[in-house]
Backbone as ProteinMPNN parsed JSONL, in Angstrom:
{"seq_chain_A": "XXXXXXXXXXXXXXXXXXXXXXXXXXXXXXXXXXXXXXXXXXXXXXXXXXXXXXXXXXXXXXXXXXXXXXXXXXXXXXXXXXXXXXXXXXXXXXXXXXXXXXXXXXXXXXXXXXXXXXXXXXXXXXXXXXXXXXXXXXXXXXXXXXXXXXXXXXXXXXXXXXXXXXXXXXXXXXXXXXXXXXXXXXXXXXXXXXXXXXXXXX", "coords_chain_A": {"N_chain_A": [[-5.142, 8.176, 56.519], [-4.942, 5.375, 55.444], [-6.914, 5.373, 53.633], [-6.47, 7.886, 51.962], [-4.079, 7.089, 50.384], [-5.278, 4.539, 49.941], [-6.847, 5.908, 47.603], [-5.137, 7.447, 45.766], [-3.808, 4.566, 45.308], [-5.617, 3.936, 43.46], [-6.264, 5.927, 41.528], [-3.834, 5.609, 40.191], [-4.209, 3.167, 38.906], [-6.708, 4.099, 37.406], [-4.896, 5.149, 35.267], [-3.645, 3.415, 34.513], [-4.713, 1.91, 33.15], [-6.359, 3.417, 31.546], [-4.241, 4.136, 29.996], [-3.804, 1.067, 28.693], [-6.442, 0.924, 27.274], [-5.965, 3.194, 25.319], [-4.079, 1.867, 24.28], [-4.723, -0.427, 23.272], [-6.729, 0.636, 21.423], [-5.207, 1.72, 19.767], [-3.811, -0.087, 18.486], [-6.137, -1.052, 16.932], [-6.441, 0.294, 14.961], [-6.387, 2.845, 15.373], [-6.407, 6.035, 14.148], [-4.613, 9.122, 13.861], [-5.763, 12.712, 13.482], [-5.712, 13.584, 9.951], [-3.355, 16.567, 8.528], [-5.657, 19.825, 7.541], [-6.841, 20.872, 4.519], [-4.457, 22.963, 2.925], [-2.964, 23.763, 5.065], [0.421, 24.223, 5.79], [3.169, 21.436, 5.181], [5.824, 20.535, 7.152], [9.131, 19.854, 6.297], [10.774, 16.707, 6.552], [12.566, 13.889, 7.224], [13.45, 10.97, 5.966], [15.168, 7.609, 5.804], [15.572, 5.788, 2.483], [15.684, 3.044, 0.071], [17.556, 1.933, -0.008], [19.237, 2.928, 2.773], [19.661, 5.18, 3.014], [19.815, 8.883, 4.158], [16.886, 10.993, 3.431], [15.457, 14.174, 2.116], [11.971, 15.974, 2.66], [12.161, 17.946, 1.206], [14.283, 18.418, -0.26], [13.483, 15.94, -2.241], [11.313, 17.469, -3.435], [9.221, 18.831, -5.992], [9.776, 21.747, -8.008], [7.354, 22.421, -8.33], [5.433, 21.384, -7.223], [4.293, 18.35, -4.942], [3.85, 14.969, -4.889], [3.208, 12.81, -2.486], [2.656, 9.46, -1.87], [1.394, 6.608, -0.309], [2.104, 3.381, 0.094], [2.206, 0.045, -0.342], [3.977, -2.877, -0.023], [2.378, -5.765, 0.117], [-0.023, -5.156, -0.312], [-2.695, -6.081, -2.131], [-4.633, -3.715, -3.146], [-2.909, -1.562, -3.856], [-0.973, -2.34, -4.774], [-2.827, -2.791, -7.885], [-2.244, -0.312, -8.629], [0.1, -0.038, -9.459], [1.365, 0.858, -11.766], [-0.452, 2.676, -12.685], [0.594, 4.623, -10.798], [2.88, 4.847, -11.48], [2.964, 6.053, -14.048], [1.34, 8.581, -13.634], [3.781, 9.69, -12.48], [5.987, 9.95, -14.305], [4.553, 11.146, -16.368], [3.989, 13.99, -15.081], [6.888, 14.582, -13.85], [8.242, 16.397, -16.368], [7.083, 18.333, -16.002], [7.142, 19.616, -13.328], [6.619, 18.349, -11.182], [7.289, 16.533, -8.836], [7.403, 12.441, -7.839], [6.632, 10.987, -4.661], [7.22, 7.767, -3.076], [6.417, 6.022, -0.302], [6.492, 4.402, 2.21], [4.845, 2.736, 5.319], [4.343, 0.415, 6.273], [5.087, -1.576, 9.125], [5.866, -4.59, 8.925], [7.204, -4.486, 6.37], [10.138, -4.535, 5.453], [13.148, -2.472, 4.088], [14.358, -3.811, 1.739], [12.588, -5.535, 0.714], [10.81, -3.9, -0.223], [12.218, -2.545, -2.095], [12.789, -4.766, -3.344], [10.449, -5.419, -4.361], [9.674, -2.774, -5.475], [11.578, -2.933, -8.235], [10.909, -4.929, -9.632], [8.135, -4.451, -10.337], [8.721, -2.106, -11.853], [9.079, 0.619, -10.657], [9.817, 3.593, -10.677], [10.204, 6.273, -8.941], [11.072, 7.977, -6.398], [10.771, 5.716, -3.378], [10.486, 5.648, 0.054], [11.431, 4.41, 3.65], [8.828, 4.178, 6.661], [10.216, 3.915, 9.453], [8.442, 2.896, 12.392], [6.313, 4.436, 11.532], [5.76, 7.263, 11.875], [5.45, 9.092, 10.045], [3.047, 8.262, 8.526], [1.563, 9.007, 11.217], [2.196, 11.732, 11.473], [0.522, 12.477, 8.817], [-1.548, 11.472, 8.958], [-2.551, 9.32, 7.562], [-4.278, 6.193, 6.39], [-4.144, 4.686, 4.846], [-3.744, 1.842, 2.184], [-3.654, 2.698, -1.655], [-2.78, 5.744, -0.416], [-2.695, 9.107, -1.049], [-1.391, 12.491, -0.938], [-1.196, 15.616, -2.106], [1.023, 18.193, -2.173], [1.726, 21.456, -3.074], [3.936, 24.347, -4.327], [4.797, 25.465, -2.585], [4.522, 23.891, -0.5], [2.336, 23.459, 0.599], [-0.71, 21.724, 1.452], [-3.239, 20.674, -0.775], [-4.396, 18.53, -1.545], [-5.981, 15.516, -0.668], [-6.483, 12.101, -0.485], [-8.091, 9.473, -2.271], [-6.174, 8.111, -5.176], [-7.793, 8.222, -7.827], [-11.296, 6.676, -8.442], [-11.591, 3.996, -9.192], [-10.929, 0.902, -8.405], [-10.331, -0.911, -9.991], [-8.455, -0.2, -13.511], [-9.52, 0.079, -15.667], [-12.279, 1.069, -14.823], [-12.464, 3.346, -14.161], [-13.489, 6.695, -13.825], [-13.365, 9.42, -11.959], [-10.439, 10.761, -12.323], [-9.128, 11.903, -9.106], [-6.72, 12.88, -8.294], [-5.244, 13.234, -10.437], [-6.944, 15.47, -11.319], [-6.492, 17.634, -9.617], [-4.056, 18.055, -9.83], [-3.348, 19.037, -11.958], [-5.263, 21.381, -12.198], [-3.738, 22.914, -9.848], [-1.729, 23.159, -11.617], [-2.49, 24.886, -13.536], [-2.975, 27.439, -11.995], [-5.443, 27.459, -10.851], [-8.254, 27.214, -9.279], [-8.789, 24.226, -6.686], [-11.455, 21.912, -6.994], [-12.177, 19.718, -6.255], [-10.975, 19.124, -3.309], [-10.604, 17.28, -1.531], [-10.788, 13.268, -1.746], [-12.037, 10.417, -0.237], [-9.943, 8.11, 0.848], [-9.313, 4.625, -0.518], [-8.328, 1.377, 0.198], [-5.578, -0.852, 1.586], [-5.341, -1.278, 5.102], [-3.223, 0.674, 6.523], [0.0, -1.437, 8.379], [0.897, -0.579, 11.218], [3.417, -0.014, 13.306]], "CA_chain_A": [[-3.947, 7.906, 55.717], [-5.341, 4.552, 54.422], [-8.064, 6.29, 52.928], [-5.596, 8.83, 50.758], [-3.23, 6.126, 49.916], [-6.173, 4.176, 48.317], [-7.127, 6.922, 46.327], [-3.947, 7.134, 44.852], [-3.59, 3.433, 44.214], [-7.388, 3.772, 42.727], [-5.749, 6.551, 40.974], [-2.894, 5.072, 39.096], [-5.205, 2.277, 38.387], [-6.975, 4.424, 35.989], [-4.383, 5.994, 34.316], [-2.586, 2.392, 33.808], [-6.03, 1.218, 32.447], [-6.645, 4.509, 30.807], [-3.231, 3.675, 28.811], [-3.974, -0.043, 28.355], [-7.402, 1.446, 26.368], [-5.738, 3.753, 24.145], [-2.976, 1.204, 23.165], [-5.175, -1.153, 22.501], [-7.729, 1.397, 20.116], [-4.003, 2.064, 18.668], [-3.57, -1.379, 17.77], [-7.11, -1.333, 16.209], [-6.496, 0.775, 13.997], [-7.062, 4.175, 15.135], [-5.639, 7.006, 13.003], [-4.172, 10.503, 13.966], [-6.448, 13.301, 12.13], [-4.701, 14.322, 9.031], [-3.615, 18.336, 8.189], [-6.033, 20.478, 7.096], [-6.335, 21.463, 3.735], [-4.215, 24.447, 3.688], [-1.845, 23.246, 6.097], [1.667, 23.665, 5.693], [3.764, 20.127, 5.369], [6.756, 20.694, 7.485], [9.924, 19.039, 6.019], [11.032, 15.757, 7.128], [13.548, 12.903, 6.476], [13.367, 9.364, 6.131], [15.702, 6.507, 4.741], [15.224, 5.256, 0.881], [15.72, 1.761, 0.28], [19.19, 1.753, 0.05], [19.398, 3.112, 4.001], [20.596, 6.831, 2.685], [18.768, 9.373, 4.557], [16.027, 11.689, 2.169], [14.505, 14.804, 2.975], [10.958, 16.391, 1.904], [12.755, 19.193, 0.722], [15.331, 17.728, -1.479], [13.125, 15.445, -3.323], [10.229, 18.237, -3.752], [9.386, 18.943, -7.408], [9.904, 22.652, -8.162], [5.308, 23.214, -8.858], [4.631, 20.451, -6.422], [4.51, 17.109, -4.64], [2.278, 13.786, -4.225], [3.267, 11.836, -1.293], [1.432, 8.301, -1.8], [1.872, 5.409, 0.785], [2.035, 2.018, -0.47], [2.684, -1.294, 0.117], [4.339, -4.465, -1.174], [1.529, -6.76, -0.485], [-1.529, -4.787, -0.828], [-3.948, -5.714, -3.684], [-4.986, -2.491, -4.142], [-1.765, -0.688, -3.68], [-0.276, -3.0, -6.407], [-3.437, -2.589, -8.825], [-2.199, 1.199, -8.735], [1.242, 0.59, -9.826], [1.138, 1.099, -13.246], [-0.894, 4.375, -12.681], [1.826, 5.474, -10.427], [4.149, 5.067, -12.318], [2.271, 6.829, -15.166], [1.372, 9.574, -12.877], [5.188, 9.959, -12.091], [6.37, 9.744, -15.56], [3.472, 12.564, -16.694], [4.194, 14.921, -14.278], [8.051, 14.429, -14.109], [8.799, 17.263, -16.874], [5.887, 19.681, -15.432], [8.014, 20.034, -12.002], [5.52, 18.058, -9.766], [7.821, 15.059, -8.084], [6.033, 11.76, -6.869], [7.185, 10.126, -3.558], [6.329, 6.786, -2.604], [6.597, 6.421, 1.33], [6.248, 2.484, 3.326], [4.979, 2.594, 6.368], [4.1, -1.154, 7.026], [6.032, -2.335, 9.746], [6.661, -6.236, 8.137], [7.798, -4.753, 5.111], [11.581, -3.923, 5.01], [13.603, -2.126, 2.876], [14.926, -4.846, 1.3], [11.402, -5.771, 0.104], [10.131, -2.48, -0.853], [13.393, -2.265, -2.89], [12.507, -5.679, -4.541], [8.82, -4.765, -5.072], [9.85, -1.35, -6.423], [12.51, -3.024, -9.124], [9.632, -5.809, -10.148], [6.923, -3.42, -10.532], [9.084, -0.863, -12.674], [8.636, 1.67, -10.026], [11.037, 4.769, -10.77], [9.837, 7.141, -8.55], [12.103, 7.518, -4.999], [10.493, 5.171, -2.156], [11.093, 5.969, 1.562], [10.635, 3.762, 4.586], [9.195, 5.467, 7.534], [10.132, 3.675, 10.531], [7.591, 3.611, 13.464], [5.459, 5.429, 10.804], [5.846, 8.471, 11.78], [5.343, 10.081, 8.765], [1.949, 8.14, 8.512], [1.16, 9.454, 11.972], [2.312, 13.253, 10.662], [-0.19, 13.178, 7.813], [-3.188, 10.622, 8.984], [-2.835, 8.273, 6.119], [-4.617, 5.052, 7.501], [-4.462, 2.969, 4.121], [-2.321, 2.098, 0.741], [-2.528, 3.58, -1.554], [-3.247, 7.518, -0.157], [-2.136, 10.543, -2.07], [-1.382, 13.76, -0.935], [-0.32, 16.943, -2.927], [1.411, 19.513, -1.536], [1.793, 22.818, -4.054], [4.977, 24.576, -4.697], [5.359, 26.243, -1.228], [4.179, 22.37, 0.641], [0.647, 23.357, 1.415], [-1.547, 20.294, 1.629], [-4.221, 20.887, -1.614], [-5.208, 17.673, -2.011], [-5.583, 14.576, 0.136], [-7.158, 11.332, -0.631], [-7.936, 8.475, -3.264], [-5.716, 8.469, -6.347], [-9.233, 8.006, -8.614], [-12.548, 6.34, -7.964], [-11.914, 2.871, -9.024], [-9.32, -0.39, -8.22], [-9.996, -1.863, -11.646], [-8.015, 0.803, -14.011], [-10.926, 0.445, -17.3], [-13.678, 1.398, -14.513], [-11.984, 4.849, -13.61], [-14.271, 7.944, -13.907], [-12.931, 10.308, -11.712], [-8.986, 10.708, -11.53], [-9.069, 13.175, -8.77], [-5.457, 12.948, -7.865], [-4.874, 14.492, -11.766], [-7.456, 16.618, -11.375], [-6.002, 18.32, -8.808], [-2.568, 18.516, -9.723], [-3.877, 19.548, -13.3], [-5.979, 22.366, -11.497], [-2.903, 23.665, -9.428], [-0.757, 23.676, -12.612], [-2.868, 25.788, -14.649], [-3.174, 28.53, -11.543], [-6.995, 27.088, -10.956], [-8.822, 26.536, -6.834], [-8.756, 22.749, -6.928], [-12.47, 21.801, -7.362], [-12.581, 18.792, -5.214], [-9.607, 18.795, -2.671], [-10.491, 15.721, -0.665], [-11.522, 12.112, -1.744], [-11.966, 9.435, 0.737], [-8.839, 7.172, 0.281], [-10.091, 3.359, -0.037], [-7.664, 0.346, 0.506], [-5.252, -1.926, 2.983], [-5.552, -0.691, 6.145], [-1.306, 0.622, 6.972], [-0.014, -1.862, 9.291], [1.644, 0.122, 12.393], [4.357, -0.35, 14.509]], "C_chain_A": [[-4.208, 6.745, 54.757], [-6.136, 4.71, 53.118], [-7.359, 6.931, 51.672], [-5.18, 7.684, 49.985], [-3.944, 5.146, 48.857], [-7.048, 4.415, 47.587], [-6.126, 6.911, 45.206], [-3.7, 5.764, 43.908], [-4.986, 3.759, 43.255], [-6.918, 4.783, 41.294], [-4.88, 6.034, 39.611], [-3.447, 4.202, 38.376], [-5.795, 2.722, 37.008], [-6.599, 4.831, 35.207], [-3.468, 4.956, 33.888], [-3.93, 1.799, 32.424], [-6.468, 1.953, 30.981], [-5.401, 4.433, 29.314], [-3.02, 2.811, 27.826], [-5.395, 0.384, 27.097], [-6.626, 1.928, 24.905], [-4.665, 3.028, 23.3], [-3.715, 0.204, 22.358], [-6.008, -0.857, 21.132], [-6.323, 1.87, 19.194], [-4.07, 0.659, 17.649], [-4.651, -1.726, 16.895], [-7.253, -0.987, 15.261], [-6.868, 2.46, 13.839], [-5.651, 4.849, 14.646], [-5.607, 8.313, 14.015], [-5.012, 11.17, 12.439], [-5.529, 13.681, 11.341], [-4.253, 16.011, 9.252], [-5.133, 18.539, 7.747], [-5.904, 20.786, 5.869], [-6.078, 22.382, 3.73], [-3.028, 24.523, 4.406], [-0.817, 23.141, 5.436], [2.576, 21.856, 5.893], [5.096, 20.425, 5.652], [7.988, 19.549, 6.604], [10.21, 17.854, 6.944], [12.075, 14.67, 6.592], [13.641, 11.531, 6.881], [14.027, 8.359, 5.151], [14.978, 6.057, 3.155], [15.367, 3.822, 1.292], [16.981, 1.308, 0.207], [19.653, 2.072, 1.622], [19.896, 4.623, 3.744], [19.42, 7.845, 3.119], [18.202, 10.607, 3.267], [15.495, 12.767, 2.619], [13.65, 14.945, 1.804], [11.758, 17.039, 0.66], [13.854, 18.768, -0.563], [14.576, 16.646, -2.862], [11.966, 16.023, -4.083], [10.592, 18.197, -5.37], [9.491, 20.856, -7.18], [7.96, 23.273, -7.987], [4.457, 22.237, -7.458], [5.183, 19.284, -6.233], [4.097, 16.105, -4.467], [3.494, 12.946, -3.713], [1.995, 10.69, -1.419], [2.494, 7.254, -1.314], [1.123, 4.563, -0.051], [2.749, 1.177, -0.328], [3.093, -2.095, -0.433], [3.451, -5.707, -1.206], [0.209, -6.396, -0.392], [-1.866, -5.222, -1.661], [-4.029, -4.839, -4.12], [-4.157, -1.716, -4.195], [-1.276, -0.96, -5.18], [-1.243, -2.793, -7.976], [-3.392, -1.401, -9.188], [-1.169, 1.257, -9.473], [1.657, 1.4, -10.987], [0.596, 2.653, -13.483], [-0.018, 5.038, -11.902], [2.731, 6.129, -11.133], [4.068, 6.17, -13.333], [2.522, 8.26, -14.729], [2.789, 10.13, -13.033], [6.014, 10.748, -13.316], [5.813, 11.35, -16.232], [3.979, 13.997, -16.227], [5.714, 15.476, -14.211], [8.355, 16.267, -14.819], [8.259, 18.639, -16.7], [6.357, 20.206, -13.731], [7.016, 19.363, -10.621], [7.017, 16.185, -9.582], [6.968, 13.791, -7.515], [7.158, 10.981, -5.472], [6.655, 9.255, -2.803], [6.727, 6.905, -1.141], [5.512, 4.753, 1.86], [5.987, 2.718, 4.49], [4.455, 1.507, 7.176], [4.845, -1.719, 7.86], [7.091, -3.707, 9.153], [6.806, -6.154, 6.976], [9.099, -3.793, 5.354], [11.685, -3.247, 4.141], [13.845, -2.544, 1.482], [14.018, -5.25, 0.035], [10.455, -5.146, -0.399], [11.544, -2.131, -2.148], [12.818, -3.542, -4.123], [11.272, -5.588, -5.376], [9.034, -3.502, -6.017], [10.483, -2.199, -8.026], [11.708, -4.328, -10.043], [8.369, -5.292, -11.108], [7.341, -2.311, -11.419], [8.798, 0.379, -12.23], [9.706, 2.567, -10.212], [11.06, 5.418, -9.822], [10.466, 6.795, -7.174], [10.714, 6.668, -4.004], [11.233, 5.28, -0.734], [10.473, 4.772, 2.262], [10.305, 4.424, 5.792], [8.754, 4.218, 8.887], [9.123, 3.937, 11.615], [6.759, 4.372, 12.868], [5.039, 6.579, 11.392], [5.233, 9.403, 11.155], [3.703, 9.819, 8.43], [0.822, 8.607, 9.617], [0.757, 11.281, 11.932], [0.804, 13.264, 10.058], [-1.263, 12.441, 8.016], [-3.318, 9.919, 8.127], [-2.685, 7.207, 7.038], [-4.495, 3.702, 6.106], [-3.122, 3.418, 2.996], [-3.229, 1.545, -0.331], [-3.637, 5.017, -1.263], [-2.578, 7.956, -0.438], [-2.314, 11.708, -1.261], [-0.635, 14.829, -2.106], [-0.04, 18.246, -2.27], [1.914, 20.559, -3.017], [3.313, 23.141, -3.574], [5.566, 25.742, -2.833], [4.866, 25.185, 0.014], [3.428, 22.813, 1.045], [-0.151, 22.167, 0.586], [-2.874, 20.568, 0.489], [-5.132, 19.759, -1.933], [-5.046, 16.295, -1.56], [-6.716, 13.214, -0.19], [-7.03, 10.168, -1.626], [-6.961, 8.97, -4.717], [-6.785, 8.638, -7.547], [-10.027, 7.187, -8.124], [-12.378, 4.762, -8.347], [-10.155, 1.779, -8.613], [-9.1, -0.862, -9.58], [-10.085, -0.486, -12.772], [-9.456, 1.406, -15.232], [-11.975, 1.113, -16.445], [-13.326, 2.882, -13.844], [-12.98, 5.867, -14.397], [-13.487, 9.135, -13.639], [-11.067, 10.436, -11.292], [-8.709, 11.995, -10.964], [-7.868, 13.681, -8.639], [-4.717, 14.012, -9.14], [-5.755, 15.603, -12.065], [-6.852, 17.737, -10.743], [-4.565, 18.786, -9.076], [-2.573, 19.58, -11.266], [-4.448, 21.452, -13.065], [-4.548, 23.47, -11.273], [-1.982, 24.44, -10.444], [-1.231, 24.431, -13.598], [-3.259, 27.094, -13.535], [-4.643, 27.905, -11.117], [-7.301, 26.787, -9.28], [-8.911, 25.008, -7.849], [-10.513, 22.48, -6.415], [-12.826, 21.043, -5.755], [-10.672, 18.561, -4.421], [-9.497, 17.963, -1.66], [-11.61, 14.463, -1.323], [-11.043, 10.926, -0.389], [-10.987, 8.004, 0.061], [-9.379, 5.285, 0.446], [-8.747, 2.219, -0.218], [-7.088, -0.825, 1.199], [-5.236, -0.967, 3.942], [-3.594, -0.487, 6.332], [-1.098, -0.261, 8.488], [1.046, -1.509, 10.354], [2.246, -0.554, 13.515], [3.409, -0.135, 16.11]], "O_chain_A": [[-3.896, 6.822, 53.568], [-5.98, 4.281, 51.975], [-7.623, 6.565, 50.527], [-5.836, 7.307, 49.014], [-3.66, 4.898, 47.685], [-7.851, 3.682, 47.011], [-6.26, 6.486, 44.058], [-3.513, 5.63, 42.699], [-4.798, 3.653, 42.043], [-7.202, 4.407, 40.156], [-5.191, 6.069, 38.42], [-3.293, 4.292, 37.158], [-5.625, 2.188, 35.912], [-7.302, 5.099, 34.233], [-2.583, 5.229, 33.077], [-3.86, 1.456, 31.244], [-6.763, 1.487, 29.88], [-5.611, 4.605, 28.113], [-2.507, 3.001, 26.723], [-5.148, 0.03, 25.944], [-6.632, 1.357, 23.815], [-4.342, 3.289, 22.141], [-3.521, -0.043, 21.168], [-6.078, -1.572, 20.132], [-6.438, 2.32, 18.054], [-4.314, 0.529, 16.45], [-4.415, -2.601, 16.062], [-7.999, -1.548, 14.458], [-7.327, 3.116, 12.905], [-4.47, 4.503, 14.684], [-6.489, 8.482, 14.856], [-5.07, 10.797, 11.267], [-4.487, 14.13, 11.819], [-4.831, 16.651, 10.131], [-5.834, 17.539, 7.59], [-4.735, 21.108, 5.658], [-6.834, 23.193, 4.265], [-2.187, 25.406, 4.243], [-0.721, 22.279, 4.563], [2.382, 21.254, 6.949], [5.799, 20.626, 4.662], [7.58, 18.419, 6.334], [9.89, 17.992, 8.125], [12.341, 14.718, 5.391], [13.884, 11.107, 8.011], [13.65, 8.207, 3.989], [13.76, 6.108, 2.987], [15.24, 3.394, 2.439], [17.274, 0.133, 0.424], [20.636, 1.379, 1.886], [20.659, 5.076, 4.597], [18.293, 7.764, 2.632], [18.945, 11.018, 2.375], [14.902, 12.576, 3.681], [13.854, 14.568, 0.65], [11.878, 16.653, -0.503], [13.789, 19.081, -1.751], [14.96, 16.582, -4.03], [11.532, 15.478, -5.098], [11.616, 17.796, -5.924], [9.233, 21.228, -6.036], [7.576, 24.37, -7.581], [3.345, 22.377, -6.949], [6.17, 18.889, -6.854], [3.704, 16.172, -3.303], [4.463, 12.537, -4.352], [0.802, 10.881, -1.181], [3.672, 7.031, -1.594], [0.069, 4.726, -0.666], [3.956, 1.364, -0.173], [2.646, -2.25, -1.569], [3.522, -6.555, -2.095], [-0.68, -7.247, -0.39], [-1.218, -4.719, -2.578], [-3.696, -4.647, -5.29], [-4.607, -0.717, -4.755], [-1.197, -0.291, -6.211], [-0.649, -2.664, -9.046], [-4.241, -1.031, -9.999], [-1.052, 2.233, -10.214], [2.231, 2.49, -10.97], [1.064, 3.528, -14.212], [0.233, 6.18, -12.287], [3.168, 7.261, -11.338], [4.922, 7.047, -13.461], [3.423, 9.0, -15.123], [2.908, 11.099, -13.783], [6.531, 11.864, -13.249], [6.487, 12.35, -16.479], [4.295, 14.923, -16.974], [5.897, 16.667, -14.465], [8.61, 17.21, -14.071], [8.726, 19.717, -17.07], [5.808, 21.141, -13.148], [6.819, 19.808, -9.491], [7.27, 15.187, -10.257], [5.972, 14.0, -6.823], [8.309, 10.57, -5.621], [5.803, 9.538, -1.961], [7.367, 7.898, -0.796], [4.345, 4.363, 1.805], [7.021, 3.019, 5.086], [4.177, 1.546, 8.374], [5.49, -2.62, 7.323], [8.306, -3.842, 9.005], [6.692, -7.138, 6.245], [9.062, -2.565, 5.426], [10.789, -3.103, 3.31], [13.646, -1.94, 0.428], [14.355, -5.318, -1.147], [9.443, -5.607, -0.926], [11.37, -1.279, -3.019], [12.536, -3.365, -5.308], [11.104, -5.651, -6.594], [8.561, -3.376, -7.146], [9.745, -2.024, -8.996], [12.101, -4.532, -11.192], [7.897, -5.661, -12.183], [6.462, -1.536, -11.795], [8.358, 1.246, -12.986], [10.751, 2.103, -9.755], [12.215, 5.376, -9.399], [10.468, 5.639, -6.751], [9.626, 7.241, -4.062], [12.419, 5.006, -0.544], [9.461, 4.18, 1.885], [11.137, 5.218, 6.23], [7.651, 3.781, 9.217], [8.869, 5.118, 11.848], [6.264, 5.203, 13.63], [3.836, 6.839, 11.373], [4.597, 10.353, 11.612], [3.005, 10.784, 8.117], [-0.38, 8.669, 9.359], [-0.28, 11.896, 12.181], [-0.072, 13.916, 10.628], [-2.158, 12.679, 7.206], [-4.488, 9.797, 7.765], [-1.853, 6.998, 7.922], [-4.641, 2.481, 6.174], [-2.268, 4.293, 2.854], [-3.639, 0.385, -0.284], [-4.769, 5.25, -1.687], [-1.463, 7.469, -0.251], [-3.459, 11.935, -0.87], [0.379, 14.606, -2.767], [-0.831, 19.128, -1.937], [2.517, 19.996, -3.93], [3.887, 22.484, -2.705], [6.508, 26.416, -2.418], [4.818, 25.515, 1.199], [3.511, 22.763, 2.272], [-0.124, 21.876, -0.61], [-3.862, 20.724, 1.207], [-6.26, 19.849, -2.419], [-4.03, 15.73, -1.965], [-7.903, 13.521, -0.079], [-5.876, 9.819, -1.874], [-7.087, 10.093, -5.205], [-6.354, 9.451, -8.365], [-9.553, 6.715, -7.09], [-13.178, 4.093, -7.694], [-8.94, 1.974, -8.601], [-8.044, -1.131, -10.152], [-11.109, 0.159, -12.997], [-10.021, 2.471, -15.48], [-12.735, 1.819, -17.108], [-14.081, 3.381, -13.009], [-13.159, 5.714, -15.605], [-12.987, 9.831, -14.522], [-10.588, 10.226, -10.177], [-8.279, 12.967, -11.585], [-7.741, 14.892, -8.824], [-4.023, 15.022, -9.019], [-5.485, 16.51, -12.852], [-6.716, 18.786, -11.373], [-4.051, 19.78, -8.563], [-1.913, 20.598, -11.479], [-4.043, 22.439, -13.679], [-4.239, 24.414, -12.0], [-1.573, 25.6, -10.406], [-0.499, 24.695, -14.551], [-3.923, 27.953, -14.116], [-4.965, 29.05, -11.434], [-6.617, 26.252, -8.408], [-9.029, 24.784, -9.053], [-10.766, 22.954, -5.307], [-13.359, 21.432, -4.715], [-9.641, 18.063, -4.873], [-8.493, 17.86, -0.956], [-12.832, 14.583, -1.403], [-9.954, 10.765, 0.163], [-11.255, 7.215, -0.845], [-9.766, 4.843, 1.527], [-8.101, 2.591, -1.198], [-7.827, -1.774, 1.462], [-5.113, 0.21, 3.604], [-2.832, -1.45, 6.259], [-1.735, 0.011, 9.505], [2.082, -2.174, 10.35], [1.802, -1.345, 14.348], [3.962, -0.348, 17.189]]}, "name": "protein", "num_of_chains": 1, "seq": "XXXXXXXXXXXXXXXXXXXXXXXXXXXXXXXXXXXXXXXXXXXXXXXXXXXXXXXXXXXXXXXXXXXXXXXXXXXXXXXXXXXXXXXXXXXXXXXXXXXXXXXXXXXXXXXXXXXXXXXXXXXXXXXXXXXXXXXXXXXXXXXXXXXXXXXXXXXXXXXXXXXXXXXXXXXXXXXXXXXXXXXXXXXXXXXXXXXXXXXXXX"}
């Protein structure tokens, strides 16, 4: 009977330990794999910065969608804005929507609201509590881009273009891709490796 009994404790042991591991490789920074390209993007809904709840679905563009996470005190998030915005602006009358999306814990609404209205950001911003939404889609930094196509399949996941400093841009895959979709075209390159702040998780 002693014998069983401290199996069991020996038992629980590793599955408290076994827990204590994976929270801690959470806290390190590990990521949930993204979709698939290909992969449907189920709808979802998450507060704006005003506290008014948002869904996918409602703020979709009619041809398409880029979902890009970003932050209020990234560096390289912020050295994007301007091309966001652009992006946003561009696209706008071609039916592609952009949607920014927060999932930094120590940045409020409040402060994603003030950053947005600083920065001349138009484009709706969500906050996603408990990042969720960053858990959903595997986005581990800011800023990452996805594009979902006109029926929310996942075409294109990764860096917005190849450099931080705007003059040293080569490749803007993010418009390649959306460029691609909107002329009927396979998207060439449908993943770049997203480079930035690491998202900081609840």
């Amino acid at each position: 009977m002693k014998t069983r009994n401290l199996s069991i404790l020996l038992a629980l042991l590793f599955v408290i330990a076994g827990a204590g591991f994976a929270a801690a490789a959470r806290a390190e920074g590990e990521v949930p794999a993204p979709p698939a390209i290909g992969a449907t993007i189920e709808d979802f809904t998450l507060p704006d910065v005003d506290n008014k709840e948002r869904t996918l679905k409602s703020l979709a563009g009619k041809n398409g969608t880029v979902l890009l996470f970003i932050a209020v005190q990234c560096p390289v998030s912020n050295a994007y804005n301007e091309r966001m915005e652009k992006l946003a602006q561009d696209y706008k009358a071609k039916g592609i929507a952009v949607i920014g999306i927060n999932s930094n814990v120590a940045e409020d609404a409040a402060a994603v609201k003030n950053h947005a209205a600083e920065h001349s950001l138009t484009f709706p911003i969500l906050k996603d509590p408990g990042n969720k939404i960053a858990d959903k889609l595997g986005a581990s930094v800011t800023p990452e881009a996805y594009f979902l196509d006109a029926n929310n399949k996942l075409v294109y996941h990764g860096r917005i273009d190849n450099a931080r400093n705007a003059a040293e841009v080569q490749t803007p895959d993010l418009r390649n891709a959306i460029d691609a979709s909107l002329a009927g075209k396979g998207i060439e390159k449908s993943e770049a490796k997203a480079f930035g702040c690491s998202i900081k998780r609840a």
